[in-house]
DRENNU-65557 format. One record per residue (C-alpha): x, y, z; residue in one letter; residue number from 1. Coordinates in pm, whole numbers. Layout:
BEGIN
> u,v,w,res,n
> X,Y,Z,A,NUM
...
END
This chain:
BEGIN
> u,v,w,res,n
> -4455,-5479,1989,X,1
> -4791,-5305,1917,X,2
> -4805,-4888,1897,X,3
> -5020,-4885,2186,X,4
> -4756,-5105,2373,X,5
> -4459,-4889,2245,X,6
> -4660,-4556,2379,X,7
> -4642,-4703,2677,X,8
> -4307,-4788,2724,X,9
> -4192,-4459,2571,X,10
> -4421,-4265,2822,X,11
> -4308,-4447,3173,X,12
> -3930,-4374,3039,X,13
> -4007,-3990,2994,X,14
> -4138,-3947,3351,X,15
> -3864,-4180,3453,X,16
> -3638,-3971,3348,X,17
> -3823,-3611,3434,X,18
> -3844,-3805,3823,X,19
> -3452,-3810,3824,X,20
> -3328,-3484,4044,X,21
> -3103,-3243,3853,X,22
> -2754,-3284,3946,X,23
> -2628,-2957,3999,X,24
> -2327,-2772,3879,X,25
> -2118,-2781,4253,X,26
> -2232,-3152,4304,X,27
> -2019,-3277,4024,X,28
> -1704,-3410,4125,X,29
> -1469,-3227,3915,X,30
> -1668,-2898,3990,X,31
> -1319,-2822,4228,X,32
> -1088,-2889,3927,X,33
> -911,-2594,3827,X,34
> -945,-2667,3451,X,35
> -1340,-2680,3521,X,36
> -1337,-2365,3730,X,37
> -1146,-2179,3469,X,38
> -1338,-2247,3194,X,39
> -1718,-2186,3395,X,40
> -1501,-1811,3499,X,41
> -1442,-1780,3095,X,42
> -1815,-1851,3023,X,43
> -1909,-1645,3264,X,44
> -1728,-1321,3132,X,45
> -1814,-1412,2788,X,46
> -2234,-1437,2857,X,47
> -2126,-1106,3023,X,48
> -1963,-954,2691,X,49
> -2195,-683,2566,X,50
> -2208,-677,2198,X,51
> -2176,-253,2067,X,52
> -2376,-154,1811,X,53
> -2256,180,1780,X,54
> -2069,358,1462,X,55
> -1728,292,1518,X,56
> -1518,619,1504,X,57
> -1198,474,1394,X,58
> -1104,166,1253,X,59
> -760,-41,1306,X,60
> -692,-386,1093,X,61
> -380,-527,1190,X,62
> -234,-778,932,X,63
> 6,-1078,1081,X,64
> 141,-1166,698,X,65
> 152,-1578,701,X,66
> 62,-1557,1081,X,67
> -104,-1925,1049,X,68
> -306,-2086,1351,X,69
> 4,-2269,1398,X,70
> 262,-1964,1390,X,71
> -28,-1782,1699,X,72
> -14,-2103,1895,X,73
> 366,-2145,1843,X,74
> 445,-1786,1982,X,75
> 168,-1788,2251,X,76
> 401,-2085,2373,X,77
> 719,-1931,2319,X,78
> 581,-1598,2507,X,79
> 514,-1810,2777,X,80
> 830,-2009,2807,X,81
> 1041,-1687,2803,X,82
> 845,-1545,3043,X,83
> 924,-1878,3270,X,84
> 564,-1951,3302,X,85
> 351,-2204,3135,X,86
> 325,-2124,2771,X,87
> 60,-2411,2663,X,88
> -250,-2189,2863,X,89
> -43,-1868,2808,X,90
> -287,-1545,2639,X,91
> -126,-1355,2380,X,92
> -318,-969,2360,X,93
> -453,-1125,2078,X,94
> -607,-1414,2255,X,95
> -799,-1196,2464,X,96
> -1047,-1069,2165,X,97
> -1422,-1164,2251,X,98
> -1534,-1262,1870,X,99
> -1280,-1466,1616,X,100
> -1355,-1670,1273,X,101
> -1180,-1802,1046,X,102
> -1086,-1645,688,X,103
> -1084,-1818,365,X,104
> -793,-1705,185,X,105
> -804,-1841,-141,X,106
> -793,-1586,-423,X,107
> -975,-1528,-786,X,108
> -751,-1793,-967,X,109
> -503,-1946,-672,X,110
> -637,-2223,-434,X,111
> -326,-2086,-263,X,112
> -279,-1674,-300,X,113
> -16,-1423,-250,X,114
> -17,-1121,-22,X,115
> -154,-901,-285,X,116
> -523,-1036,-354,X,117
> -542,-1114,6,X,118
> -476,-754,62,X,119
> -663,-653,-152,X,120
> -993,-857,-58,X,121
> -981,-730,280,X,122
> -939,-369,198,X,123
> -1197,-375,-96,X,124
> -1437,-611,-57,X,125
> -1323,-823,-356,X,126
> -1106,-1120,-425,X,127
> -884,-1101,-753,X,128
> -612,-1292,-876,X,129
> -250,-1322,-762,X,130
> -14,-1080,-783,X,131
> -181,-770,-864,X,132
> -327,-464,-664,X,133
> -609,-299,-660,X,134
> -767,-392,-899,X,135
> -1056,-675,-994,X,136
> -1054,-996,-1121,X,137
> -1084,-927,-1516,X,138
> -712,-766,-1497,X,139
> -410,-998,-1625,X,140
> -90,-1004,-1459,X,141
> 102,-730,-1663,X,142
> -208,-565,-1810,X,143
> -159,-187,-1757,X,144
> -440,-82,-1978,X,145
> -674,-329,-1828,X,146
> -534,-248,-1502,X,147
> -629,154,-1494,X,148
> -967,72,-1636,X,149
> -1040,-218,-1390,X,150
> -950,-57,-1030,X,151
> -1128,-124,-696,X,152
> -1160,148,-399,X,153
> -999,98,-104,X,154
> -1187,176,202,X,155
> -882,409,292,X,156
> -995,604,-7,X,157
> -1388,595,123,X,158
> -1193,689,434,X,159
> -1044,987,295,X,160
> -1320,1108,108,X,161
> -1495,1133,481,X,162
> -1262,1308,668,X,163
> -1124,1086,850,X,164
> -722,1071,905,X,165
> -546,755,772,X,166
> -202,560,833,X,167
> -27,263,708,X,168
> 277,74,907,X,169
> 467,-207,861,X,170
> 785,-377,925,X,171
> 794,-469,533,X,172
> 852,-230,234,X,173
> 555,22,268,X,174
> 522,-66,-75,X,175
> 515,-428,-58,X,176
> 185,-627,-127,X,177
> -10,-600,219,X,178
> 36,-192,257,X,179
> 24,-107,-89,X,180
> -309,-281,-87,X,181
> -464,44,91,X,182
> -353,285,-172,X,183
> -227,150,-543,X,184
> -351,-13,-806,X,185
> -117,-188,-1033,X,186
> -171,-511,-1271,X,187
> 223,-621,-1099,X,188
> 304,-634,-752,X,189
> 608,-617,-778,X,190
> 594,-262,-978,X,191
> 729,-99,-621,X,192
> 985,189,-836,X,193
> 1005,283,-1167,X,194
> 1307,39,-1202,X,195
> 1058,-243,-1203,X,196
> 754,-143,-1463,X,197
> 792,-288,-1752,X,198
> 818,-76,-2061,X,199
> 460,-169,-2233,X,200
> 357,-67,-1834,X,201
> 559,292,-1886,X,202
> 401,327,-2254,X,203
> 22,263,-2087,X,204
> 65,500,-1816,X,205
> 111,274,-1513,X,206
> 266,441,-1183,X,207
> 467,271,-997,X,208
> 372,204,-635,X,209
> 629,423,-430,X,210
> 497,705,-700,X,211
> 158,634,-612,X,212
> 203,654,-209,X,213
> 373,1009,-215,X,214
> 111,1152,-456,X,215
> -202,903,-354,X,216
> -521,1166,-467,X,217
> -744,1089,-219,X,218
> -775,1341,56,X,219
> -514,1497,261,X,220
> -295,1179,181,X,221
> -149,982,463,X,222
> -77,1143,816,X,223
> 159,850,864,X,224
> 327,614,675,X,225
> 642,409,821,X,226
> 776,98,681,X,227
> 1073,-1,485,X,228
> 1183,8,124,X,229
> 1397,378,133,X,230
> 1559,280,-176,X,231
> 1242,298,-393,X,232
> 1165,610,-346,X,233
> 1546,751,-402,X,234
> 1692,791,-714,X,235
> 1983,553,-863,X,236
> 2244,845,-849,X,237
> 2189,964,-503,X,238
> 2348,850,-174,X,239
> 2122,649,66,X,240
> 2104,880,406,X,241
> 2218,614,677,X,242
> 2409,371,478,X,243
> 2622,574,168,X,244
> 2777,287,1,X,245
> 2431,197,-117,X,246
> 2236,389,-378,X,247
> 1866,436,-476,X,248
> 1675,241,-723,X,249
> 1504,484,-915,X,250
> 1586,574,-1275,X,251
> 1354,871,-1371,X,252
> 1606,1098,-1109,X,253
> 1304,1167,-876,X,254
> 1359,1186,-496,X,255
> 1004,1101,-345,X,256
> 1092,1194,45,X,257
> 1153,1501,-134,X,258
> 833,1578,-334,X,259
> 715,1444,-22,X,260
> 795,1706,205,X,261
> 782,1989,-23,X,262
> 364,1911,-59,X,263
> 369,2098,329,X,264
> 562,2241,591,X,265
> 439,2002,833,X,266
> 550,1712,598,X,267
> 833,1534,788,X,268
> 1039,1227,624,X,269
> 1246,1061,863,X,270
> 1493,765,832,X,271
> 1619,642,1136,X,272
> 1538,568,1540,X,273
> 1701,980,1664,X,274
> 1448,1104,1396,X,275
> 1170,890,1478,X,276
> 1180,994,1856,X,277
> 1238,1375,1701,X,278
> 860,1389,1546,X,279
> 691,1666,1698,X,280
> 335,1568,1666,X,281
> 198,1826,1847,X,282
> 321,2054,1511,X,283
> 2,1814,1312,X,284
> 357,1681,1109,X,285
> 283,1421,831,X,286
> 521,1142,884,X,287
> 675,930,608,X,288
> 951,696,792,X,289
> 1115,522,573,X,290
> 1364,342,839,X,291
> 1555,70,529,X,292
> 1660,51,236,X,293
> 1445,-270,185,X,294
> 1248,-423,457,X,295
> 1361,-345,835,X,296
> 1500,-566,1074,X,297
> 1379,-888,1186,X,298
> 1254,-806,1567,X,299
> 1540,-1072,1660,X,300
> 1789,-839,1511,X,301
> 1634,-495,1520,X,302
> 1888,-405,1762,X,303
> 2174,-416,1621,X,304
> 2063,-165,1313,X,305
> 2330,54,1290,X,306
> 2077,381,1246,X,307
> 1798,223,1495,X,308
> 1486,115,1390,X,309
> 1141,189,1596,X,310
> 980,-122,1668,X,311
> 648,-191,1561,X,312
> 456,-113,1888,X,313
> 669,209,1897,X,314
> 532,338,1565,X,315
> 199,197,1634,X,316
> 216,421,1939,X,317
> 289,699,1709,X,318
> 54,637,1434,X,319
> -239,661,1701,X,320
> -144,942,1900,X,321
> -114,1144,1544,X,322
> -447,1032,1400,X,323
> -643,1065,1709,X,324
> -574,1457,1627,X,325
> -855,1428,1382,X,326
> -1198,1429,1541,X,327
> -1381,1290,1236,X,328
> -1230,967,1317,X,329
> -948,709,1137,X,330
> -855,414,949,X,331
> -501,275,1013,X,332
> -376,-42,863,X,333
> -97,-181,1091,X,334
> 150,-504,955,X,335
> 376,-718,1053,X,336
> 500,-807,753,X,337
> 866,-1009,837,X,338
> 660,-1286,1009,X,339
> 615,-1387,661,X,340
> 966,-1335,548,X,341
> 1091,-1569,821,X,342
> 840,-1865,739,X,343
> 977,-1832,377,X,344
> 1330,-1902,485,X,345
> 1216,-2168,706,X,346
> 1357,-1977,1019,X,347
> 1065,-2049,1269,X,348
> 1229,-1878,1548,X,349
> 1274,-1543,1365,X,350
> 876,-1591,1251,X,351
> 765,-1667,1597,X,352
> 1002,-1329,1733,X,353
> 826,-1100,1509,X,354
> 490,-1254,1584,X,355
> 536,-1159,1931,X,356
> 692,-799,1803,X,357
> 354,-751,1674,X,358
> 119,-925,1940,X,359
> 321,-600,2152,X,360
> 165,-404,1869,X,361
> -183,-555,1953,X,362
> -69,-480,2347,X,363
> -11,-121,2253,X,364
> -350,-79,2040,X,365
> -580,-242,2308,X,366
> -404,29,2528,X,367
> -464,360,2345,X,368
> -855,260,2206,X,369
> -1124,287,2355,X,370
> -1351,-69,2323,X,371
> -1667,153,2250,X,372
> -1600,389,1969,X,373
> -1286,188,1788,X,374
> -1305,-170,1603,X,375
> -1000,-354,1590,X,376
> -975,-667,1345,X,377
> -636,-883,1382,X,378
> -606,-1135,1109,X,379
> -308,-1296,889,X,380
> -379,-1253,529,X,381
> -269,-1628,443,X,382
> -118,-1937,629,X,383
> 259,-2110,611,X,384
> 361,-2413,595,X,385
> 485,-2461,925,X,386
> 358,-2732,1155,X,387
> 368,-2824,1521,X,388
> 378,-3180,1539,X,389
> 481,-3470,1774,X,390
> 361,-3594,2107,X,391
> 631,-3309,2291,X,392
> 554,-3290,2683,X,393
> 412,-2983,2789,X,394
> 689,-2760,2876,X,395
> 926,-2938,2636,X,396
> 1081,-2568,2425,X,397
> 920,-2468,2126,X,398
> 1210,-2476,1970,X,399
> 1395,-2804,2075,X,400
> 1373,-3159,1973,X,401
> 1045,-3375,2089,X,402
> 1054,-3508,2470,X,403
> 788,-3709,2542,X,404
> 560,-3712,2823,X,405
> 811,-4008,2945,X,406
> 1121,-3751,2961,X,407
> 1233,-3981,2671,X,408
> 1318,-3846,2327,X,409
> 1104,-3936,2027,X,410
> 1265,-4118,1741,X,411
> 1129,-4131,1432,X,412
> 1111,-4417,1228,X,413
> 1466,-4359,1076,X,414
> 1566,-4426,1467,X,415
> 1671,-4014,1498,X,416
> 1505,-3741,1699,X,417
> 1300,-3444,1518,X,418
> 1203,-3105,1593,X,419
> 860,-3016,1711,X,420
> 793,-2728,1457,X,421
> 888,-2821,1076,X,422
> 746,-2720,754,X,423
> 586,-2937,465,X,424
> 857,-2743,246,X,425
> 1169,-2490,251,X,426
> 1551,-2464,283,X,427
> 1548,-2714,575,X,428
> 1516,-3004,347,X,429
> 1883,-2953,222,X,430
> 2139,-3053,464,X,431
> 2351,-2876,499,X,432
> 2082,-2587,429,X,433
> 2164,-2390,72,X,434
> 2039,-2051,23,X,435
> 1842,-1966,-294,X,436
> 2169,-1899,-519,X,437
> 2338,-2204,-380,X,438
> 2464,-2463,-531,X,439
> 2187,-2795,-446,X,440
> 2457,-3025,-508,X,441
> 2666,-2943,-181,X,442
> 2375,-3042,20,X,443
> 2299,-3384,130,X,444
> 2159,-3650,-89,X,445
> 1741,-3616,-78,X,446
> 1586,-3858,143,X,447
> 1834,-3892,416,X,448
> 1764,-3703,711,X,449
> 2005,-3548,936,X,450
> 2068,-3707,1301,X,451
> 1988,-3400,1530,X,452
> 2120,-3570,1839,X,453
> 2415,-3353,1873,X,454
> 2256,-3031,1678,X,455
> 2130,-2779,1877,X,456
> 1802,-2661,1727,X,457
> 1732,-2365,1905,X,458
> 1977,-2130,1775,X,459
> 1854,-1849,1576,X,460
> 1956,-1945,1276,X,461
> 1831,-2270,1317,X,462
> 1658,-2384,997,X,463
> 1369,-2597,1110,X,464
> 1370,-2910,876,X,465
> 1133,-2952,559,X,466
> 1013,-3231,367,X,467
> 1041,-3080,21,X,468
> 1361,-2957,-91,X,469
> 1208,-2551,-218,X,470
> 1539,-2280,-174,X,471
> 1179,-2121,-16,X,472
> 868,-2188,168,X,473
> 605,-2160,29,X,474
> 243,-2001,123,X,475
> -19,-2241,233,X,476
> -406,-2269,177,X,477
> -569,-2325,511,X,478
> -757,-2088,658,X,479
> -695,-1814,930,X,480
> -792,-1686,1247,X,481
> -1005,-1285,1257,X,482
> -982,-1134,1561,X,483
> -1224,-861,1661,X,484
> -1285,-638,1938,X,485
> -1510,-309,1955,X,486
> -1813,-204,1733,X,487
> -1978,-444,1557,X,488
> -1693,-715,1655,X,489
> -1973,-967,1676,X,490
> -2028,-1016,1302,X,491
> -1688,-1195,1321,X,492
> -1775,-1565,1396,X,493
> -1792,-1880,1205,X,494
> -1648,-1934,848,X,495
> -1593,-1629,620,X,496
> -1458,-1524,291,X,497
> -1150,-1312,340,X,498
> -1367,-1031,121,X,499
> -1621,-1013,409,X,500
> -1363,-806,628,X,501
> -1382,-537,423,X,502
> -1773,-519,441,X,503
> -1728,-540,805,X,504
> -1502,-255,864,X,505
> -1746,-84,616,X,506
> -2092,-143,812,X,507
> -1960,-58,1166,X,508
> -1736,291,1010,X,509
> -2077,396,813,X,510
> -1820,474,544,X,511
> -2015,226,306,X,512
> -2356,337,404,X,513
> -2587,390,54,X,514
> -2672,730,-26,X,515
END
């Protein structure tokens, strides 16, 4: 065919096709669907979203540790099902943020990290390698002298230095990885009490992390801090307050809560639910709740702590009400840090509980902010194992064996039914599961999978199963969902390094403007 020919052609096509009427919007005939009217209502209130530009006044990143894609989707279906309505197109608070991305979570030197670089990216701005705090990426594991030499500000330091009040919360150790990411720098993660720091560590002048909490220099210190991890900051020889057949950890005889509250008279340290709810904060009290030993309760069995625990929306509550005193402005880091703990002993159920304890924490956050002066980020700072897998029905539990959309059960190809959540690897792969100081041998031969028929899988201490045999689950490498609402929430879309959060929460605070 000549060009001239093919010109032609091309041309009568075009006004062909610019002849053809537009077929509107109403005139299709799904247009009365609900699943199309739904989604042209969500469009339609997300072209309405108005993007804020201002300085955001205070600044709130909530931290789901190992809160994968697939643990949010799990518990936004499990919300729903206990609520008896459809959990598949249930919202979690969380679901309702305008802007989301996804975080890359690897760290300096692990294509899978820990909590502590992950922390540590999103509260500095830099990635560094596993297992160590606050520092960069040129300090060894163990390297105390490198260590104090190589540390990284926070931007609850920058904070600080502003003004501005600041908090940490979590349902983990307060000095665990994820919180002690805002205020300690340490070449171990683990370093949480004297106990633990290695004598080379002692000889080079490395504090341990507790230590550093109680006497962090920047600032006023902390208005609030509540967590777990009691025993760290008490000394071996004394008592613990709630529970005295257990003792503190410390050797160097110091009593932290102590030195604590002897820095003010408005310094309060409180260790269980009656003092909690006894916090005046109209007094402008300092609050260090240390409410365990070790970490607190898993939601599922927060209520039957013998001293009461606050949940995590409760002290979120608190946290806000007590740094909203300061009109400068604050920076609170909020975690919920057994969502992890539960992955790693493959115990979905307990995961996906405390994933809703702290999607109530998102609930109570959305509640006491206001949209226009306060940017809230809600990530995870790494993934899990856990997947949610099958062709279930909709409706079929969460928790239960895989129906079809038949109403038959699925059978694998060893002819027995399966669960819908499982995990690539954890305790579950042993059958009978072993704990971690168990003896392997008990369990059943590798290989041969148990017939779940007659097992009911969606008891709470249900282990889901596994298909490597680990006494625990491991962390996993894919990357997570950022969820952002307020100032500057826009600049979370698309693919991001986990670093870029910090930089974020730094542009729309003004606390990393250049001089």
């Amino acid at each position: 065919m000549s060009r001239v020919a093919t010109m032609l052609l091309a041309g009568t096509s075009l006004a062909l096709f610019i002849c053809q009427p537009a077929l509107a919007q109403d005139a299709l005939p799904q247009a009365g669907d609900s699943y199309f009217t739904a989604a042209e209502a969500d469009l339609a209130a997300r072209l309405a979203t108005p993007q804020i530009t201002g300085a955001a006044k205070n600044v709130i990143i909530m931290v789901g540790d190992g809160m994968s894609i697939a643990t949010n989707t799990a518990a936004r279906i499990l919300d729903g099902q206990k609520r008896g309505v459809d959990g598949e197109s249930n919202n979690l608070a969380l679901d309702t943020f305008p802007y989301v991305a996804l975080s890359k979570t690897y760290s300096h030197d692990g294509q899978v990290s820990d909590s502590a670089p992950t922390a540590t990216a999103m509260v500095t701005g830099v990635k560094t390698r596993n297992d160590v705090l606050g520092v960069n990426q040129t300090v060894a594991v163990g390297d105390c002298a490198a260590a104090l030499a190589g540390e990284v500000t926070s931007i609850f330091a920058m904070a600080e230095a502003a003004g501005k009040a600041t908090g940490v919360i979590s349902t983990a150790r307060i000095t665990h990885a994820t919180p002690a990411a805002t205020y300690s720098h340490t070449p171990v993660r683990d370093w949480e009490s004297d106990k633990e720091i290695s004598a080379e560590g002692k000889a080079a002048g490395c504090k341990d992390i507790a230590d550093q909490l109680v006497n962090w220099p920047e600032g006023d210190g902390f208005e609030v801090a509540m967590g777990g991890g009691r025993a760290y900051f008490l000394p071996a020889e004394m008592k613990d307050p709630e529970d005295t057949e257990k003792t503190g950890r410390r050797t160097d005889t110091r009593d932290l809560t102590a030195e604590w509250t002897a820095k003010s008279n408005n310094n309060v340290f409180v260790f269980d639910k009656a003092g909690f709810d006894a916090v005046d904060l109209a007094s402008g009290a300092k609050v260090l709740g240390l409410f365990d030993m070790s970490h607190m309760e898993y939601e599922a069995d927060r209520a039957k702590d013998a001293a009461g625990e606050p949940s995590l929306a409760e002290m979120t509550t608190m946290a806000i009400d007590r740094l909203a005193q300061n009109e400068t402005g604050y920076l609170l880091m909020i975690e919920g840090g057994r969502i992890d703990h539960a992955h790693h002993a493959g115990n979905a159920q307990r995961a996906l509980e405390d994933t809703l304890a702290f999607d109530a924490a998102v609930k109570a956050v959305l509640e006491k902010t206001n949209r226009e002066d306060t940017l809230v980020v809600v990530t995870a700072d790494h993934s899990h194992t856990m997947t949610i897998n099958g062709y279930p029905k909709r409706g079929n539990p969460i928790f239960g064996t895989v129906v079809n959309v038949d109403d038959e059960v699925e059978l694998a190809g060893d002819g027995k039914p399966y669960t819908t959540l499982s995990y690539a690897n954890g305790p579950g792969a042993y059958f009978p599961p072993v704990g971690k100081d168990e003896d392997k041998t008990k369990a059943q031969p590798a290989g041969v999978r148990p017939d779940l028929t007659d097992v009911d899988t969606t008891t709470i201490d249900y282990l889901q199963p596994a298909t490597v045999p680990m006494a625990s689950e491991t962390h996993a490498g894919d990357d997570v969902a950022i969820y952002a609402w307020g100032p500057f929430a826009h600049l979370f879309h698309g693919t991001v390094e986990e670093n870029y959060i910090y930089h974020v929460l730094s542009h729309a605070s003004g606390l990393g403007k250049k001089q």
